[in-house]
Backbone bond lengths (Angstrom), bond angles and torsions (degrees), N, CA, C in turn:
res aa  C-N    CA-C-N  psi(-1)  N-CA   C-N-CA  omega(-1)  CA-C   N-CA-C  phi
1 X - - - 1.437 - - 1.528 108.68 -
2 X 1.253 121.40 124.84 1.333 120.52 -173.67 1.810 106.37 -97.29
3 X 1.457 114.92 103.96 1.321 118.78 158.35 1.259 119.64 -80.84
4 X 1.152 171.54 19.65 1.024 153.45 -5.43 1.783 83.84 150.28
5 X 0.965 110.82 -94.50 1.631 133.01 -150.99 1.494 95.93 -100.04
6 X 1.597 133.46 12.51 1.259 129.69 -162.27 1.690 97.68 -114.12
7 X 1.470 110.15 136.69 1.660 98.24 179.23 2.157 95.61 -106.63
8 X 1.515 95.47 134.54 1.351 98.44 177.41 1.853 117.92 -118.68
9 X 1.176 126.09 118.33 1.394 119.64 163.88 1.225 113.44 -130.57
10 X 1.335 117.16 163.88 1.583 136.31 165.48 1.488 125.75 -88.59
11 X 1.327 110.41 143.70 1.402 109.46 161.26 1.436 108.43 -116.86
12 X 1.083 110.88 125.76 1.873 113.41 159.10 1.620 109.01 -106.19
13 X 1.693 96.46 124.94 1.849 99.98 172.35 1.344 95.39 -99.49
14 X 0.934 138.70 -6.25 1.762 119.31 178.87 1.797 95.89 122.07
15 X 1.506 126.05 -6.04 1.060 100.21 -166.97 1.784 82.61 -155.18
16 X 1.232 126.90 -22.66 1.684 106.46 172.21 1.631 98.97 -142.23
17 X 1.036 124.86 134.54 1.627 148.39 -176.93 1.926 87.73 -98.93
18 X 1.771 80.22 115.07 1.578 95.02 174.65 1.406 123.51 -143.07
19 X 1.349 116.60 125.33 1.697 135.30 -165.40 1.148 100.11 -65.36
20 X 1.364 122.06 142.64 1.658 129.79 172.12 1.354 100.68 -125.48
21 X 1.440 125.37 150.69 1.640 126.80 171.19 1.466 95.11 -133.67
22 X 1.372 113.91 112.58 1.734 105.80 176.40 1.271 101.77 55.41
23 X 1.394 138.48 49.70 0.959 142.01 176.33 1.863 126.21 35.01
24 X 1.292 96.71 41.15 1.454 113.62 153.72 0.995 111.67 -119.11
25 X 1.817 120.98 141.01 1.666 123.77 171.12 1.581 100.79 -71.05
26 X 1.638 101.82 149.94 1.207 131.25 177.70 1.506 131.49 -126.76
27 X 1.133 92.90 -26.47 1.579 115.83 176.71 1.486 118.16 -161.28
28 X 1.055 109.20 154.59 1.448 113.26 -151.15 2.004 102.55 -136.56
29 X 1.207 145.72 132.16 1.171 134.25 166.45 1.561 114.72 -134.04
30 X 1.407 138.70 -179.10 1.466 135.64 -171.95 1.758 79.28 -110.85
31 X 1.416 110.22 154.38 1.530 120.07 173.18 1.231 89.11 -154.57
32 X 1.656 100.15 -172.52 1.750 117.60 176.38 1.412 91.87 -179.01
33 X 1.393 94.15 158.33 1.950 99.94 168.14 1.684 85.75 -158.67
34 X 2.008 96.32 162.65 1.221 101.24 -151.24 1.602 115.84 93.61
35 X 1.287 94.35 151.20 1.462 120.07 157.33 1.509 115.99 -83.96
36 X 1.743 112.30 159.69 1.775 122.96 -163.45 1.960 89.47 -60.54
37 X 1.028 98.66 123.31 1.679 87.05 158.93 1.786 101.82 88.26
38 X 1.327 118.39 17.71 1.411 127.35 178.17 1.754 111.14 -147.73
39 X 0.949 127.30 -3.51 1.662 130.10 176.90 1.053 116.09 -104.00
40 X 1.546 118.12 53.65 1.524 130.14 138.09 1.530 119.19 -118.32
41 X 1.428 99.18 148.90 1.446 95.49 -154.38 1.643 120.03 -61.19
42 X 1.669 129.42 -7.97 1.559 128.42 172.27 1.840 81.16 -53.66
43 X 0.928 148.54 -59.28 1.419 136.87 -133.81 1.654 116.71 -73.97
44 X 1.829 109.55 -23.03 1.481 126.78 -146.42 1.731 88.24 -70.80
45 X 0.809 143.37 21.98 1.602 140.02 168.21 1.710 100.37 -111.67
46 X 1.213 121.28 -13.47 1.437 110.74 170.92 1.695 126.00 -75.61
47 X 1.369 128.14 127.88 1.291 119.63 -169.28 1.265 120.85 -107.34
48 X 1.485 107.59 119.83 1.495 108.31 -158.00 1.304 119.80 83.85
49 X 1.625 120.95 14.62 1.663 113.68 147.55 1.438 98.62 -171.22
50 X 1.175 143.22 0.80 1.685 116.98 135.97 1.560 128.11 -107.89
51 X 1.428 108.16 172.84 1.222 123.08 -149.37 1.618 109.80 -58.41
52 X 1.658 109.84 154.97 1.286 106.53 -167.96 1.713 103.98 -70.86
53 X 1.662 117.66 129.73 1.375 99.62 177.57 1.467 140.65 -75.64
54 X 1.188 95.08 -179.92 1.964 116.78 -159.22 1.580 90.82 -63.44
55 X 1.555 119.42 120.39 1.272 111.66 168.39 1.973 96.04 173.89
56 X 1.276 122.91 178.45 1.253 121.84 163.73 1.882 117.55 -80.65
57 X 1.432 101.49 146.80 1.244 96.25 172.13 2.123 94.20 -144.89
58 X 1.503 104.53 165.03 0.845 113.74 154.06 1.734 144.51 -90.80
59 X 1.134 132.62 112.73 1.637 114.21 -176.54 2.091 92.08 -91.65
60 X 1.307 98.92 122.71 1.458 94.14 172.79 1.530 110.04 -114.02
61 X 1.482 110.34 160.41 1.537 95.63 -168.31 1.809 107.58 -91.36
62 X 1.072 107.62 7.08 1.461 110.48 145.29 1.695 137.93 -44.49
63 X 1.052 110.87 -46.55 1.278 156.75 -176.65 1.459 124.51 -88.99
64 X 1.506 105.82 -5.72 1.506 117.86 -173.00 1.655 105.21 -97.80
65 X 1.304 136.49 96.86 1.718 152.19 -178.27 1.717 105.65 -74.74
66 X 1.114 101.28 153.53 1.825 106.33 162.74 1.321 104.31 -148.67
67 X 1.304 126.29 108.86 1.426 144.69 161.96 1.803 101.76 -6.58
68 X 1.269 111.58 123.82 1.506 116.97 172.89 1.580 102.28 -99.58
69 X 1.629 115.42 179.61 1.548 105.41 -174.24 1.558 65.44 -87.33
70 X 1.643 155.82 -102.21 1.267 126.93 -109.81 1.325 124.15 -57.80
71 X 1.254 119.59 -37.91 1.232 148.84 174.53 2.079 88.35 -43.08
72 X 1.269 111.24 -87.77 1.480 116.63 179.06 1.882 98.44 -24.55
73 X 1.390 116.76 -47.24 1.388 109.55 -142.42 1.519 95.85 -94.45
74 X 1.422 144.45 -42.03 1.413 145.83 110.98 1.456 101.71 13.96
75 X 1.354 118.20 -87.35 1.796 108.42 -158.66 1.413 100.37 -63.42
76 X 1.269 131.99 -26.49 1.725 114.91 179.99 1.266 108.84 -39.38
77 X 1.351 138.51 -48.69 1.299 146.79 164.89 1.457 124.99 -39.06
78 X 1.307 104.48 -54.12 1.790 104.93 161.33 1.259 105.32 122.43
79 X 1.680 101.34 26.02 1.817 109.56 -159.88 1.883 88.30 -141.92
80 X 1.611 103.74 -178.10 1.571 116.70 -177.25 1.490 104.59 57.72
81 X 1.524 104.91 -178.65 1.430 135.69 -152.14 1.528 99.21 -51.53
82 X 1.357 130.08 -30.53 1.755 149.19 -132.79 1.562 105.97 -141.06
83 X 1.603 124.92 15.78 1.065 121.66 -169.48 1.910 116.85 -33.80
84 X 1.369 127.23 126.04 1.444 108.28 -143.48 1.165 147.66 116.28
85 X 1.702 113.22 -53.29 0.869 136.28 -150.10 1.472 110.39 21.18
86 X 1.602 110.05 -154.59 1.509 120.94 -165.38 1.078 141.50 -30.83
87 X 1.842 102.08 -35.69 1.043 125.75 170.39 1.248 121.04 -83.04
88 X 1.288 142.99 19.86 1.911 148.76 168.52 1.459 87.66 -129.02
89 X 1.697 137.76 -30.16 1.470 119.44 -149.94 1.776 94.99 -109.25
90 X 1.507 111.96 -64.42 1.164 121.20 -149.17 1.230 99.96 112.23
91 X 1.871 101.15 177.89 1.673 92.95 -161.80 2.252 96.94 -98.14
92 X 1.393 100.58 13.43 1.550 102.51 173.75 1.591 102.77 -161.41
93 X 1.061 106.51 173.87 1.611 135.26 -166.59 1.341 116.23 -167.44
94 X 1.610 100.90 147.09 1.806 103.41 172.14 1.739 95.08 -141.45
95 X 1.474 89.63 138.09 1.916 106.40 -175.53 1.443 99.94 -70.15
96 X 1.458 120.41 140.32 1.086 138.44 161.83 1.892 107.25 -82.36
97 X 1.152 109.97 136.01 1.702 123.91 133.57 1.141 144.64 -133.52
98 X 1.231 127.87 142.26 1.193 124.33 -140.32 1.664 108.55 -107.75
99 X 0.931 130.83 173.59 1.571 140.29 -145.36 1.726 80.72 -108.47
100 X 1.486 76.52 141.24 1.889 76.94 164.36 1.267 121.98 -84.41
101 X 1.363 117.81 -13.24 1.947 103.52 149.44 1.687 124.24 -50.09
102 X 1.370 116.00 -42.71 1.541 132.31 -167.04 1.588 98.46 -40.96
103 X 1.185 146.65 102.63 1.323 139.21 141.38 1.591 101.68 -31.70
104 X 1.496 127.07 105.13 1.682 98.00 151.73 1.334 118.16 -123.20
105 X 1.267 110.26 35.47 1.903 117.83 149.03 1.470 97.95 73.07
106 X 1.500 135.31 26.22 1.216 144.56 119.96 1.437 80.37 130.57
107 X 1.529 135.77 14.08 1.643 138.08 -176.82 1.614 104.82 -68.74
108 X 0.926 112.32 151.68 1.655 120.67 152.73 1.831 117.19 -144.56
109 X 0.843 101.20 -159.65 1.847 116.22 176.21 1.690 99.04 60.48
110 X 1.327 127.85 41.39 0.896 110.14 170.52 1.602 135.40 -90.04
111 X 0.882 125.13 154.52 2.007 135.82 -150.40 1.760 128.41 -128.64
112 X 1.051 114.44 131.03 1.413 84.44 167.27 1.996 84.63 -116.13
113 X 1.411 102.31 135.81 1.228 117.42 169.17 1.729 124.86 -140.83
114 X 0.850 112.79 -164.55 1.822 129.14 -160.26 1.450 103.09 -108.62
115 X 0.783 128.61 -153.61 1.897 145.54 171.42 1.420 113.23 131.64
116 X 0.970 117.57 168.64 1.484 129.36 172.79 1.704 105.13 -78.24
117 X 1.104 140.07 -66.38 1.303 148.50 -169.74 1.686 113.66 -94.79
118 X 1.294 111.88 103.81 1.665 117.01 162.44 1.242 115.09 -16.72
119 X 1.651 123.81 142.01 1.329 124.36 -173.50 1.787 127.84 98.22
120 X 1.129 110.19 147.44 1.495 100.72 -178.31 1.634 92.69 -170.33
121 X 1.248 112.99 -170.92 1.132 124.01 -147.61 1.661 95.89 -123.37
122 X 1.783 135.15 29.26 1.099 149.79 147.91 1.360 99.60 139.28
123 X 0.980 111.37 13.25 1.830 111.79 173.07 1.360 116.63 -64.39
124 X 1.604 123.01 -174.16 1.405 113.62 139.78 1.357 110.88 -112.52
125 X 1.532 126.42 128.86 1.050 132.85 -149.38 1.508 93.62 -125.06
126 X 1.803 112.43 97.77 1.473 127.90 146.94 1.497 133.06 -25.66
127 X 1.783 97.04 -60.14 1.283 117.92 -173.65 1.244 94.92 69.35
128 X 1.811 120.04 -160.55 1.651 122.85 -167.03 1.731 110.37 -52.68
129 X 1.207 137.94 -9.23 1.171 104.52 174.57 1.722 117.00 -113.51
130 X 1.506 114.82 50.66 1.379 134.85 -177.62 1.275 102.80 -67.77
131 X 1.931 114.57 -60.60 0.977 107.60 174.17 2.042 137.40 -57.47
132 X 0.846 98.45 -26.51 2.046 114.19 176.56 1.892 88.03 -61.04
133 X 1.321 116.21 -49.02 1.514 109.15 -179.24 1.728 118.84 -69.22
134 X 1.057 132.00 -47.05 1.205 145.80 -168.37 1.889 94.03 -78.76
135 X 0.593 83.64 -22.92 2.034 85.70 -164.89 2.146 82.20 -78.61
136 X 1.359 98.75 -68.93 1.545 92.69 178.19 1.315 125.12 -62.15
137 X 1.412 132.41 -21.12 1.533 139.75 155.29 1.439 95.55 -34.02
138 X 1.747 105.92 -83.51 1.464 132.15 -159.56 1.552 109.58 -29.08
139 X 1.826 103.14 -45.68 1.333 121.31 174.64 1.478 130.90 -43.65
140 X 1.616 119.07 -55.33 1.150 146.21 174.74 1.805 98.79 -58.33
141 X 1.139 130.43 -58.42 1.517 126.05 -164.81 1.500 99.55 74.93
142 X 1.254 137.83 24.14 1.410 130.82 169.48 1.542 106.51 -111.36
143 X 1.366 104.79 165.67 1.528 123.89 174.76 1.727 94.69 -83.18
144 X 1.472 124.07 148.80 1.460 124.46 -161.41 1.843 89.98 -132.44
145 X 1.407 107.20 112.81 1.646 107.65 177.86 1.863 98.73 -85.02
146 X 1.522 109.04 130.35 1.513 109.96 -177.02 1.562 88.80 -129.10
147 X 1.291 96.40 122.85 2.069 137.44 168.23 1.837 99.91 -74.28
148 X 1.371 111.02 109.26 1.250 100.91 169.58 1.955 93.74 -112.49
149 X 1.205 102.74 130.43 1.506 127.42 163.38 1.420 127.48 -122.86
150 X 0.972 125.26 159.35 1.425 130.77 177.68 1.544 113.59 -143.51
C-alpha cells in the first residue's frame, strides 16, 4: 500500500481513538486513558492516574516496541522494560511526545498501548485491538501526529 503522498493523524476524545487520512475518518477504535474513576479531563494533571493531557503529541515509528518472550517473561515479575507484561502493555506499544505547546503538568512516559483490562495510568489504552493499530502504523513507515481533545 503506498502511503506516500497521504497525510494521516489521530484524534483521541477520551473515549474513541480515531484515524484521519487527509482529514477524513478511516478507522475508528474504543480507547481510554486514566484510571476507573480518573479519565475526565479536571483529573489530566494527575500523575499516574489521570488521563494523558489535551495537547499534540507525536507517535514516531521510532518509538514503536513489540513485546519479546523475555521482556513478556521479565514483566511477570513487575520489573524490566514491560513492567506487567502483556497483561498492563499488550503485546506492542509506541512512545508518545509531546509538542512543546502540550501543557503536560510536569508528566512524561506517555504510550499508546494494549492490556487486558481498560485503564492505565495516563496512557492511551487500546486494550486487544493495539495490535490492528500498530500493524497499520508499522505499514505506513510514517511518524503519526495524535490530537488529544476532550
Amino acid at each position: 500500500m503506498n502511503h506516500r503522498h497521504k497525510l494521516f493523524q489521530v484524534l483521541f476524545d477520551g473515549k474513541k481513538f480515531t484515524l484521519y487520512e487527509n482529514d477524513k475518518p478511516i478507522m475508528s477504535w474504543d480507547a481510554v486513558s486514566g484510571k476507573d474513576g480518573y479519565r475526565s479531563p479536571e483529573y489530566q494533571n494527575l500523575k499516574d492516574t489521570g488521563p494523558i493531557p489535551e495537547g499534540t503529541y507525536v507517535a514516531r515509528q521510532s518509538e514503536l516496541q513489540h513485546l519479546s518472550v523475555t521482556n513478556a517473561i521479565i514483566g511477570l515479575a513487575g520489573v524490566g522494560e514491560w513492567p506487567g507484561s502483556e497483561y498492563s502493555w499488550g503485546s506492542s506499544r509506541v512512545w508518545l511526545e509531546p509538542s512543546k505547546e502540550t501543557n503536560t503538568y510536569g508528566r512524561d512516559d506517555f504510550s499508546i498501548h494494549g492490556g487486558w483490562n481498560l485503564g492505565s495510568a495516563g496512557c492511551i489504552d487500546m486494550t486487544g485491538q493495539i495490535n490492528a493499530f500498530t500493524s497499520w502504523l508499522e505499514s505506513t513507515g510514517k511518524d503519526l501526529i495524535v490530537h488529544v481533545k476532550y
